[in-house]
C-alpha positions as CSV (number, residue, x, y, z in Angstrom):
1,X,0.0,0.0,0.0
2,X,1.6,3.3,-0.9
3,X,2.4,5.5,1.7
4,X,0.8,8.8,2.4
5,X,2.0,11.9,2.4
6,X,3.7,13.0,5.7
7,X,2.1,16.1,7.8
8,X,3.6,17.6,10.4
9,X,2.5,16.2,13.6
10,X,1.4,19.3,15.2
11,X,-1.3,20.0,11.8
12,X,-2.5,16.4,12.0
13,X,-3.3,16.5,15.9
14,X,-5.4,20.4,15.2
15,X,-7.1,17.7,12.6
16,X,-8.0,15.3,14.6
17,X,-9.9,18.1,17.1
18,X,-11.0,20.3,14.9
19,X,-14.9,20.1,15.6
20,X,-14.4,17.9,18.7
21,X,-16.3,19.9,21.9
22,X,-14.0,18.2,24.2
23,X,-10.7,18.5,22.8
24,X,-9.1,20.5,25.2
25,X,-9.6,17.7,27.7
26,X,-8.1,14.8,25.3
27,X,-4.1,15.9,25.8
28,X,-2.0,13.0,23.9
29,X,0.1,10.9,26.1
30,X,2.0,7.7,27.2
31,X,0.7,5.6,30.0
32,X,2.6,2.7,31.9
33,X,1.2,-0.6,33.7
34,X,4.0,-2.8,35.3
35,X,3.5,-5.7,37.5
36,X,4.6,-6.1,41.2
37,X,7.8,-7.5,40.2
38,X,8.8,-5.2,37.5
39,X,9.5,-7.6,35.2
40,X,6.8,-7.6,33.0
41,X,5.5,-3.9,31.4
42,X,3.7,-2.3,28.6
43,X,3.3,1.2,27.5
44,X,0.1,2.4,25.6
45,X,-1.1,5.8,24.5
46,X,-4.1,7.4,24.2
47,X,-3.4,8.3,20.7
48,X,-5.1,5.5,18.5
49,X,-5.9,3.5,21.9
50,X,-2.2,2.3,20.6
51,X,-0.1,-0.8,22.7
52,X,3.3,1.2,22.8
53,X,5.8,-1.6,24.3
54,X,5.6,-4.7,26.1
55,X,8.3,-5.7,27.9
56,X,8.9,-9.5,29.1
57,X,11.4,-11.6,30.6
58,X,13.3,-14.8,28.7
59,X,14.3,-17.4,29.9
60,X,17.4,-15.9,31.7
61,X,15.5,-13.3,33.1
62,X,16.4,-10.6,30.1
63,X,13.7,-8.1,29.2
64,X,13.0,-7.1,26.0
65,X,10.3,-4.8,24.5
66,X,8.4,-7.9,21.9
67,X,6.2,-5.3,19.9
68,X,7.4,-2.9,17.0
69,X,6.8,0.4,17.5
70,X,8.4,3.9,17.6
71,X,9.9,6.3,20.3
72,X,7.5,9.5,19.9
73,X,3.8,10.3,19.0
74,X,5.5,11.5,15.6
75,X,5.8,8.1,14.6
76,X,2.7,7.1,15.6
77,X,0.5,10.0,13.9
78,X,3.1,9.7,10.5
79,X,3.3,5.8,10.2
80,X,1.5,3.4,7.7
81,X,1.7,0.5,9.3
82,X,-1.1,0.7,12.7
83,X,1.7,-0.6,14.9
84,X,0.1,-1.3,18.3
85,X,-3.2,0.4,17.1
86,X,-6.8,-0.2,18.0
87,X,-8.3,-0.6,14.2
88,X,-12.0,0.5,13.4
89,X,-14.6,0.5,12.9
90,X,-13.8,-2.4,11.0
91,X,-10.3,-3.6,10.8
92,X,-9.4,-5.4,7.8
93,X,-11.1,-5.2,4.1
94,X,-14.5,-4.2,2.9
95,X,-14.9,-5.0,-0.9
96,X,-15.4,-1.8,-3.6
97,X,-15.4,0.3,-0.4
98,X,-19.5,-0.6,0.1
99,X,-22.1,-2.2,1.4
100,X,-25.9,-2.7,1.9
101,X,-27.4,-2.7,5.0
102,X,-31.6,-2.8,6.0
103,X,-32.1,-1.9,2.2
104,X,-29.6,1.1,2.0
105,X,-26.1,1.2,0.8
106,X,-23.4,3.3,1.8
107,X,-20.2,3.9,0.5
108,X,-16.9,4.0,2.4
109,X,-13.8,6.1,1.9
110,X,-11.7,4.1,-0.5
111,X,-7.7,3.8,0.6
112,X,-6.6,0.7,-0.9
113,X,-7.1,0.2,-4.3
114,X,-10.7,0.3,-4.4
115,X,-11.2,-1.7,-1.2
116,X,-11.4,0.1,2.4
117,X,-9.2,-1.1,4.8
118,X,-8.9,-0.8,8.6
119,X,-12.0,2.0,8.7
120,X,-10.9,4.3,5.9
121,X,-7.7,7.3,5.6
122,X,-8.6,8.2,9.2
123,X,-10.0,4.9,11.1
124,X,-9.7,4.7,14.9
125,X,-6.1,4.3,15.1
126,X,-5.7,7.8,14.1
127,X,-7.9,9.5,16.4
128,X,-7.3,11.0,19.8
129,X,-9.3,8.7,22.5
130,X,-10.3,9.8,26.0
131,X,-8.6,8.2,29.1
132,X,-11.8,7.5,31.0
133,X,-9.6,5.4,34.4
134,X,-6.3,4.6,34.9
135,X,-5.0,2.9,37.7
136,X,-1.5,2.5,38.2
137,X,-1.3,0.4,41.1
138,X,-2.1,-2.9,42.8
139,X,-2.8,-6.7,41.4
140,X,-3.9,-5.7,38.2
141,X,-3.5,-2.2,37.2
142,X,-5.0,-0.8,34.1
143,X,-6.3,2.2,31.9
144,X,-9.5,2.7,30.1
145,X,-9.7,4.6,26.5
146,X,-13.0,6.3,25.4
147,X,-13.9,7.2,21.9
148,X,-17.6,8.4,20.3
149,X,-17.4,7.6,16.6
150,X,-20.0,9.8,15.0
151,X,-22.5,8.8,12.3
152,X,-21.1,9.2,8.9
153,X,-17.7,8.7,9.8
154,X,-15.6,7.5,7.3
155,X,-19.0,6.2,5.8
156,X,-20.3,4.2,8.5
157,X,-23.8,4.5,9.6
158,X,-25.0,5.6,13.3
159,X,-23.0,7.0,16.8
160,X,-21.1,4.4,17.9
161,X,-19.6,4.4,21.5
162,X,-16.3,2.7,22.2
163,X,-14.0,1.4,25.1
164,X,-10.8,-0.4,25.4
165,X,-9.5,-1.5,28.2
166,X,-5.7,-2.4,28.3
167,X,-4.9,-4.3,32.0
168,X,-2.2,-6.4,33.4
169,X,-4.9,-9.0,34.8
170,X,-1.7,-12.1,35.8
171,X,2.0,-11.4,36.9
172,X,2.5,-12.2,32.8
173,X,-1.0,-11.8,31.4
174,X,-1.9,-8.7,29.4
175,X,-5.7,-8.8,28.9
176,X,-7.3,-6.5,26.4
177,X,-11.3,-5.6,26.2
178,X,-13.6,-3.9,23.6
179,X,-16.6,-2.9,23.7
180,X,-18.6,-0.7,21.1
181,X,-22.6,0.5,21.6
182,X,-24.4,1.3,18.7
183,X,-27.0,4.5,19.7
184,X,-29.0,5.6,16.7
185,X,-28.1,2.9,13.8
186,X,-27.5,-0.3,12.7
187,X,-23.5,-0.4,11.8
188,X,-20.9,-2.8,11.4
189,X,-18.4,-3.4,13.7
190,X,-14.9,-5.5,13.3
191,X,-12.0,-3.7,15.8
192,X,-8.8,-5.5,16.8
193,X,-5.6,-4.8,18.3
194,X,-3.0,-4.6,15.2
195,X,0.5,-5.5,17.5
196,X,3.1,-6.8,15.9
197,X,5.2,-9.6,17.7
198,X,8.9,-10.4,17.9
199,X,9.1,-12.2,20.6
200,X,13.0,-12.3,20.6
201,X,12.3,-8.1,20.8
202,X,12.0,-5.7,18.2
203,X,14.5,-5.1,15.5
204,X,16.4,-8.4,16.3
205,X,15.2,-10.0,12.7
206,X,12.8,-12.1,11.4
207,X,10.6,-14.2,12.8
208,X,10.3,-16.8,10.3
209,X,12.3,-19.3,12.7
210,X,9.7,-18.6,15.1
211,X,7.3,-21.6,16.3
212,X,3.4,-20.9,15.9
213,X,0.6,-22.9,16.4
214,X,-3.3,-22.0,15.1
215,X,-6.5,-23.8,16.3
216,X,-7.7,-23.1,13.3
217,X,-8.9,-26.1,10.7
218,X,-10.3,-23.6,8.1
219,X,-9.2,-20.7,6.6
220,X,-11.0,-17.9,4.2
221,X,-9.5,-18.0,0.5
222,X,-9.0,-14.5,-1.0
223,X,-9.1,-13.2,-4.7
224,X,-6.4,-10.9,-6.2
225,X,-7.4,-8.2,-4.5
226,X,-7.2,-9.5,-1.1
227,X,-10.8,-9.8,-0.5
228,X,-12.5,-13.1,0.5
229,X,-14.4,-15.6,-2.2
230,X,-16.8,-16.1,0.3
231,X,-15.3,-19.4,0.6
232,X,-14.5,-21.6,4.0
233,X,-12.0,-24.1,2.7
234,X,-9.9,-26.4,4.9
235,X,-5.8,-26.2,5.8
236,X,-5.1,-29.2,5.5
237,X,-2.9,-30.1,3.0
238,X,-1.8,-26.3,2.6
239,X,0.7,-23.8,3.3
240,X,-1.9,-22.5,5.7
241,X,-1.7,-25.5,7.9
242,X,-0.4,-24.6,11.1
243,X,-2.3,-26.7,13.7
244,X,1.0,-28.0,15.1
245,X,3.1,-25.7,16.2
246,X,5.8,-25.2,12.6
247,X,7.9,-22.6,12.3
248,X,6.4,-19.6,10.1
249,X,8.3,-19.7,7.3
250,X,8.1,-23.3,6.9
251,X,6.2,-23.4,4.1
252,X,6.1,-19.8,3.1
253,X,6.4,-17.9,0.0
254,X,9.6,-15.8,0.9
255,X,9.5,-12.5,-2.0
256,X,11.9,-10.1,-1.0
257,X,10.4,-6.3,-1.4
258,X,7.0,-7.6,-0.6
259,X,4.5,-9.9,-1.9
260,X,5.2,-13.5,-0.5
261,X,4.0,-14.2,3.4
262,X,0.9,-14.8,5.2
263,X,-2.0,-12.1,5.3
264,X,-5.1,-14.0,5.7
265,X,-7.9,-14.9,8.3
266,X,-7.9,-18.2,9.8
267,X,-11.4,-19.9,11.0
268,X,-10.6,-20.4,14.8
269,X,-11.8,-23.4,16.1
270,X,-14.8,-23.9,18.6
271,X,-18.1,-22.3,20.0
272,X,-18.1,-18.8,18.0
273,X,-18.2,-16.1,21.2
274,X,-16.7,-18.4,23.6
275,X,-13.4,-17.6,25.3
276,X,-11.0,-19.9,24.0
277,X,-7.2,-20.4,22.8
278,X,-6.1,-19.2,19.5
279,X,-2.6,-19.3,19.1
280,X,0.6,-19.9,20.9
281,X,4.1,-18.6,19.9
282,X,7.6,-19.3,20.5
283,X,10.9,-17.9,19.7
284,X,13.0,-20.7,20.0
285,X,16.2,-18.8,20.6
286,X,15.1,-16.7,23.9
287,X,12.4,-19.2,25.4
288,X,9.5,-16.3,25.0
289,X,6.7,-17.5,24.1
290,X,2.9,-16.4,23.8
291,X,-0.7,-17.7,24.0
292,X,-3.4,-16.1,22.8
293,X,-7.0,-16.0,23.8
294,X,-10.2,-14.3,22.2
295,X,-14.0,-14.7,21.6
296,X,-14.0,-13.7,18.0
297,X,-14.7,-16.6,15.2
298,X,-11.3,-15.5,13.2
299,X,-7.6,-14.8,13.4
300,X,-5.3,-12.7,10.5
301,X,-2.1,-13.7,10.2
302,X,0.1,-11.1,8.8
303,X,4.0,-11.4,8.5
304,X,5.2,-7.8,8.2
305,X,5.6,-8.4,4.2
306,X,5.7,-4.5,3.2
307,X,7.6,-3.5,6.5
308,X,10.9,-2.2,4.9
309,X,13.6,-0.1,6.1
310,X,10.9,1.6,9.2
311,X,12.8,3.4,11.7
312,X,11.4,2.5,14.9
313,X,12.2,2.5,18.4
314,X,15.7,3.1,20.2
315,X,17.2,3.8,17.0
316,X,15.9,0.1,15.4
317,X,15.4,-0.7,12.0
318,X,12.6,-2.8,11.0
319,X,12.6,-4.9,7.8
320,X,10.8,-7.6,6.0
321,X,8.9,-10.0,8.0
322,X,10.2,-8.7,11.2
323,X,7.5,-9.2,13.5
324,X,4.2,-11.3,12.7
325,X,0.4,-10.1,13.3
326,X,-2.2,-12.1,15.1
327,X,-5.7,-9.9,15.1
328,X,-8.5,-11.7,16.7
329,X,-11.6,-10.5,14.3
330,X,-14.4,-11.0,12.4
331,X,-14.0,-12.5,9.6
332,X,-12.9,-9.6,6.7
333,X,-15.6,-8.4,3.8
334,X,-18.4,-10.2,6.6
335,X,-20.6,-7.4,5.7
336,X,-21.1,-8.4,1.9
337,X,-20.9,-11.9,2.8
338,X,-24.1,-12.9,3.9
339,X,-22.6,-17.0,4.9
340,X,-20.3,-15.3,7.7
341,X,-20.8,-14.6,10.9
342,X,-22.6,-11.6,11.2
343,X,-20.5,-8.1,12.2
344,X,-23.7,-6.0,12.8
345,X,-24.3,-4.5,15.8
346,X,-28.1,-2.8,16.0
347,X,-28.6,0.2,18.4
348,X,-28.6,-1.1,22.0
349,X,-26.9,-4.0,21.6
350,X,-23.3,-4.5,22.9
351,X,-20.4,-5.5,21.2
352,X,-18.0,-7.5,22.9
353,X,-14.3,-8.6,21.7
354,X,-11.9,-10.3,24.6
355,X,-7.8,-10.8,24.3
356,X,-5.9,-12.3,26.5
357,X,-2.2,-13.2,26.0
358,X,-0.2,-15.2,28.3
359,X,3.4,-15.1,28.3
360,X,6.1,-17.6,29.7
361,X,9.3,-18.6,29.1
């Protein structure tokens, strides 16, 4: 995807307020949760709802920060990539940038190709959110973002009210909660946290040595334009097949410059809204490794494939396949797809998507 043009960070921050009432109570910042210990530590900020760092122990007791990312809010408000961000109002791709919904169709703001992806130029990983609580201290500290999407943003129908909660809920657990009301119309409604995992830390490499494991039997095929047939095909016998853990570039088209990886959502396995395991990650080398956890029927897998010469934190450069992507979501285009799980939300009702990740080493 071609990168766009970069503003200076103080013009795109008077953008994102311009017509907000409340602005001068949204200042951007960084936030920090760390356990009892100190050993285990993430950083978010309020811009984008964005997971900053997340720093874990291996198996010698070294910390390293496993998530790309960059040093100031610059990076964040400048950068192509959603590293760490809370994507919406629906992550992922919706077909010709349109839909029908209860008989009327809308059209979306179009940003790649002629596909929308990740809610259009300005989804809500570009947006200031609102820290609603933050508490610092105890068991299981945590901080609580706020954002009011407004009908007609970025195309989408209705208000829609939104919360993320980011909270350190074990001595290694990071849980993550979203929840979205719609108010005055029926809307669709995909978000997911876009991190993007090294677990031997960020800027040490690839991660195509690294170990993963899906409980996932099914995957969605996609056409040329990265959009799903509408199809619900099996992984076995495929590259896609990772239902024991195999290293990610096992079976991988390697392209350097872009175009070979993985970027496609997986079926996960099991009652649809249930809490249940969706992944589990190792880096062989240090001994990190992650589970994952999540309610939502589908998994993206996404292996950095464009990242390419990104300057990001402590002076880091990221490349090709540096870091992989594991976004718990509904499945992408579900809203032209009438044999997927629904992503509708009507006014009143609550949407609910639940992360947990585990880490050990």
């Amino acid at each position: 995807m071609a990168r766009a043009a970069l503003l200076p960070v103080a013009l795109l921050l008077c953008l994102a307020l311009a017509g907000s009432a409340d602005a001068e109570r949204k200042p951007v910042g960084f936030y920090g949760l760390k356990n009892k210990k100190g050993d285990f530590s993430i950083k978010v900020t309020n811009w984008g709802a964005t997971l900053v760092s997340v720093l874990v122990p291996d198996c010698q007791g070294n910390l390293a920060d496993v998530i790309l990312g960059y040093d100031t809010l610059g990076g964040y408000v400048n950068g192509t990539g959603s590293f760490g961000a809370t994507v919406g109002r629906v992550v992922n791709r919706i077909a010709k940038s349109r839909f029908v919904l209860d008989g009327k169709a809308y059209r979306l703001f179009r940003n790649d190709g002629n596909n929308s992806i990740h809610g259009g130029h300005r989804g809500f990983g570009k947006v200031i959110w609102t820290v609603k609580e933050y508490v610092r201290d105890g068991d299981t500290p945590y901080i609580t973002f706020f954002y009011h999407s407004f009908d007609g943003e970025q195309g989408f129908p209705g208000d829609l009210d939104v919360y993320v909660t980011y909270q350190l809920s074990g001595p290694y657990d990071l849980s993550i909660r979203m929840n979205a009301t719609a108010t005055t119309k029926a809307t669709p409604v995909n978000l997911a946290n876009h991190a993007y995992w090294n677990l031997a830390g960020h800027g040490s490499g690839d991660v195509l040595e690294h170990e993963l494991q899906l409980l996932a039997s099914r995957y969605t095929p996609l056409d040329d334009t990265k959009i799903p047939t509408g199809q619900v095909v099996p992984v076995a016998g495929t590259m896609y097949d990772f239902r024991t853990a195999t290293p990610v570039g096992a079976h991988m088209e390697v392209v350097p410059g872009g175009g070979g990886g993985y970027d496609i959502n997986f079926v996960v396995d099991g009652q649809q809204d249930a809490m249940r395991k969706v992944a589990f990650v190792r880096d062989p080398e240090s001994g990190r490794a992650l589970e994952l956890w999540a309610n939502q029927p589908g998994v993206q897998l996404y292996t950095s494939n464009w990242v390419s010469n990104e300057k990001g934190k402590a002076g880091k450069v990221y490349g090709q396949y540096g870091a992989l992507c594991l976004e718990t979501q509904a499945y992408p285009d579900a809203v032209n797809h009438p044999n997927f799980p629904s992503s509708i939300v009507r006014p009143g009702q609550v949407y609910k998507h639940d992360m947990l990740f585990k880490f050990s080493n």
